[in-house]
Structure formats: C-alpha cells, structure tokens
C-alpha positions as CSV (number, residue, x, y, z in Angstrom):
1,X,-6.5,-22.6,-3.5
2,X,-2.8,-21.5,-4.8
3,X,-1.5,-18.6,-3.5
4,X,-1.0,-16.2,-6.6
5,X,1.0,-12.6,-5.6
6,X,-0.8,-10.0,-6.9
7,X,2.9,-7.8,-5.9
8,X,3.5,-7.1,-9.7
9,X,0.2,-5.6,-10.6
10,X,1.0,-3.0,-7.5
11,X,4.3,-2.6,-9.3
12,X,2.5,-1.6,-12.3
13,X,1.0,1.1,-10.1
14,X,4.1,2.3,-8.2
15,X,5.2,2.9,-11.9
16,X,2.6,5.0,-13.0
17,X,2.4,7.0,-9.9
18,X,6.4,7.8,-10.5
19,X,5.5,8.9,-14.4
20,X,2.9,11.4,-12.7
21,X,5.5,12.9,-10.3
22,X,3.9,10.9,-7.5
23,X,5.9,9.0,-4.8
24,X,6.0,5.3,-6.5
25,X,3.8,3.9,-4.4
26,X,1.5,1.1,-5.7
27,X,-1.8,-0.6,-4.1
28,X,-4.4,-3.4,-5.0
29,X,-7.2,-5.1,-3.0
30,X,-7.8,-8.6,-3.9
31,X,-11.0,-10.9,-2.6
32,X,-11.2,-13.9,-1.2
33,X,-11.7,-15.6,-4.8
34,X,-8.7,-14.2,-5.7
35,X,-10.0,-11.5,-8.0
36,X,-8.5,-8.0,-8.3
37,X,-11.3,-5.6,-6.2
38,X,-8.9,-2.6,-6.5
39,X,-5.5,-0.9,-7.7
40,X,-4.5,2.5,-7.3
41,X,-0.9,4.8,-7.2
42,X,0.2,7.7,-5.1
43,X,-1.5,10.6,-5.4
44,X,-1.2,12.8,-3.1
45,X,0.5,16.0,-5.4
46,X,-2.4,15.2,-8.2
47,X,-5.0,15.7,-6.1
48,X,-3.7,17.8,-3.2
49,X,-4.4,15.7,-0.7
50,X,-2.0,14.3,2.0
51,X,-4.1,11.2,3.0
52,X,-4.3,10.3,-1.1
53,X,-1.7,7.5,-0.6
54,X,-2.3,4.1,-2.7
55,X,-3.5,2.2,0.1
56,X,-5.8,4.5,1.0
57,X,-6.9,5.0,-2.5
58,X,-7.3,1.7,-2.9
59,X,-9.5,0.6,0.2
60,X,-11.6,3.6,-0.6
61,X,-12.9,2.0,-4.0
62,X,-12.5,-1.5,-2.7
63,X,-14.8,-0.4,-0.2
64,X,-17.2,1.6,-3.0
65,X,-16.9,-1.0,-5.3
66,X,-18.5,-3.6,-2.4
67,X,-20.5,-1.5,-0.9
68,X,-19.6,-1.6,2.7
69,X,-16.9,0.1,5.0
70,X,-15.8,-3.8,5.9
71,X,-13.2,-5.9,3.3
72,X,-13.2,-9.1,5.7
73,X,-11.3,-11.5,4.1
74,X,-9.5,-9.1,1.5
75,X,-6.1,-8.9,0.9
76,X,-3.8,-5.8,0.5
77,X,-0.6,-5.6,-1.4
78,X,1.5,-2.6,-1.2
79,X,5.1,-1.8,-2.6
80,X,6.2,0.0,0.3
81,X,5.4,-0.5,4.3
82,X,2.2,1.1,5.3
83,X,2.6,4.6,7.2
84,X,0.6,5.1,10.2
85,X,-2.0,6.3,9.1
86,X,-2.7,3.5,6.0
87,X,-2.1,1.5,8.8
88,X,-5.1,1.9,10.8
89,X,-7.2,2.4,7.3
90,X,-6.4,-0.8,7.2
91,X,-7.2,-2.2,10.5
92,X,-10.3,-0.2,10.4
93,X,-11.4,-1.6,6.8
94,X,-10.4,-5.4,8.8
95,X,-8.4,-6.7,5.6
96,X,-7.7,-10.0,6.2
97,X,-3.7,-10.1,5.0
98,X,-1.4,-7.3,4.4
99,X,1.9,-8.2,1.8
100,X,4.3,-5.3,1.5
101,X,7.3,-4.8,-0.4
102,X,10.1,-2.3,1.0
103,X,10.4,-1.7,4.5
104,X,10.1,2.0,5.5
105,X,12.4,2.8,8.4
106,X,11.5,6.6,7.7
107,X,7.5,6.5,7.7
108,X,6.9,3.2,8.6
109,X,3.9,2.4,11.1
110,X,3.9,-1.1,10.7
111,X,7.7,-3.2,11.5
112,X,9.1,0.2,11.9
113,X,8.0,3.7,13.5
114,X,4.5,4.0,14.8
115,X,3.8,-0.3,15.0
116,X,0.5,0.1,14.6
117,X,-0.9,-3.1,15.0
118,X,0.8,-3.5,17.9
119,X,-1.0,-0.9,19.9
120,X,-3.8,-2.7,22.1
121,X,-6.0,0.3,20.6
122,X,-5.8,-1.7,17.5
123,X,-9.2,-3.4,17.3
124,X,-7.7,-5.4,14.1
125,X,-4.5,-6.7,13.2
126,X,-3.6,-8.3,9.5
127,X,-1.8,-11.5,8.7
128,X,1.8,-9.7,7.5
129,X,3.9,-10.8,5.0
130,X,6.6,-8.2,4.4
131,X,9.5,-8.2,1.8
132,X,7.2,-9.1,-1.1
133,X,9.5,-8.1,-4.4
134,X,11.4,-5.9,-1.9
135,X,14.6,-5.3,-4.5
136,X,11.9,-4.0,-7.2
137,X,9.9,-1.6,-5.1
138,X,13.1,-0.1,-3.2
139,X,14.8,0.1,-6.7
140,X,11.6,2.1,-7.5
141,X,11.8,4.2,-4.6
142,X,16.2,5.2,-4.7
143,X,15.4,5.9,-8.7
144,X,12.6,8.6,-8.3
145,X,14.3,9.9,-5.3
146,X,17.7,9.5,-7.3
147,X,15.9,11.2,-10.5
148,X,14.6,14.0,-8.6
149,X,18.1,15.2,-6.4
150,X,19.5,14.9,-9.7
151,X,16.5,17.1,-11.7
152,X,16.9,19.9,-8.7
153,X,20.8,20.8,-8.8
C-alpha cells in the first residue's frame, strides 16, 4: 500500500473551525484501508465544552461510527500537537499512528509539555510522525491569533 496523507483534509477542518470562532484545529481518523472513518474541528466555544477539541471529536465518532471504544490499526492526523489530555484519548482509543502538524510548546503533551507517551502509565504509545504541513497549520494558528489581537484593540 502507498502512503497517502490525509494532513489536508484536517486542514479543511482547522479552517472551518477558525470561520466558527474556534481555535483552528483540525482532526480525521483514517482505517487501515485507507478510508476516511472521521473529521472534525475545534469546538470547544460552540458547544461549551473544554474537552470538545478535534481529536477528541474525532475519535468519539470514529469510535461510534465502528462501534467499539478500540480504533487498532487507525490513524490520526491532527494540525496541531495533541494536548495532554487528546493525548491519552488517544492512547486509550490505541490508534495505531499519530501525524501532527505544528508543534505546541504551549499545550503540548506529546514532544513538548506533559510527554505523554512517555509516561510508563501509558498503556499505549502511537507511531509519531510530527511536522506534517507544519508551515500551513502554524500559518493557521498566528492568523486567528493575529486576527483576533487585532479584532480586540
């Protein structure tokens, strides 16, 4: 099988979740076969809820859409470095490969921070691929931050 990067389609998310007012943060699950299981943006402000990040959004249908709490052998792509707590969602969901694009010094719980899988509590730990159309998602990041400084003087 040819590897195929699935990084734009969580672009497309990141994207939407910025026109919403929503951190650009963009997720999708992909299966073993290749086929896209899951997408979803930020969106923690639309539906008050702190722990509504894309990753999390994401796994959570993944996971609905298989029917099981387990995505063995799925892959996650992410614009942005899983926090902590995405982190161990995804750990405990045992995806199989984890590509991210921008690395999160602030919030980061995977190369940065918190280290998750790491931690020999970790009873899973992802292949990682990070820097995965890095310039794109941080661009996407330093513009909505950018936009929003800007927006509040």
């Amino acid at each position: 099988m040819t590897f195929r990067s699935h990084m734009e389609t969580a672009l497309d998310e990141a994207r939407a979740a910025a026109l919403r007012g929503e951190v650009p943060v963009g997720a999708v699950i992909v299966a073993p076969s290749g086929v896209l299981v899951a997408r979803a943006g930020n969106r923690t402000r639309e539906l008050s809820d702190p722990t509504a990040h894309a990753e999390i959004l994401a796994i959570r249908a993944a996971c609905a859409a298989l029917g099981s709490e387990r995505l063995t052998g799925h892959d996650l792509y992410v614009t942005l470095e899983p926090c902590a707590m995405c982190a161990s969602a995804i750990a405990s969901a045992r995806i199989a490969r984890l590509y991210y694009g921008a690395a999160d010094p602030k919030s980061g719980g995977v190369a940065m921070g918190a280290r998750v899988f790491s931690h020999p509590q970790c009873h899973h730990v992802p292949e990682i691929y990070d820097g995965i159309a890095a310039t794109e998602s941080e661009t996407l990041l330093k513009t909505f931050f950018r936009d929003r400084r800007t927006s509040s003087e």
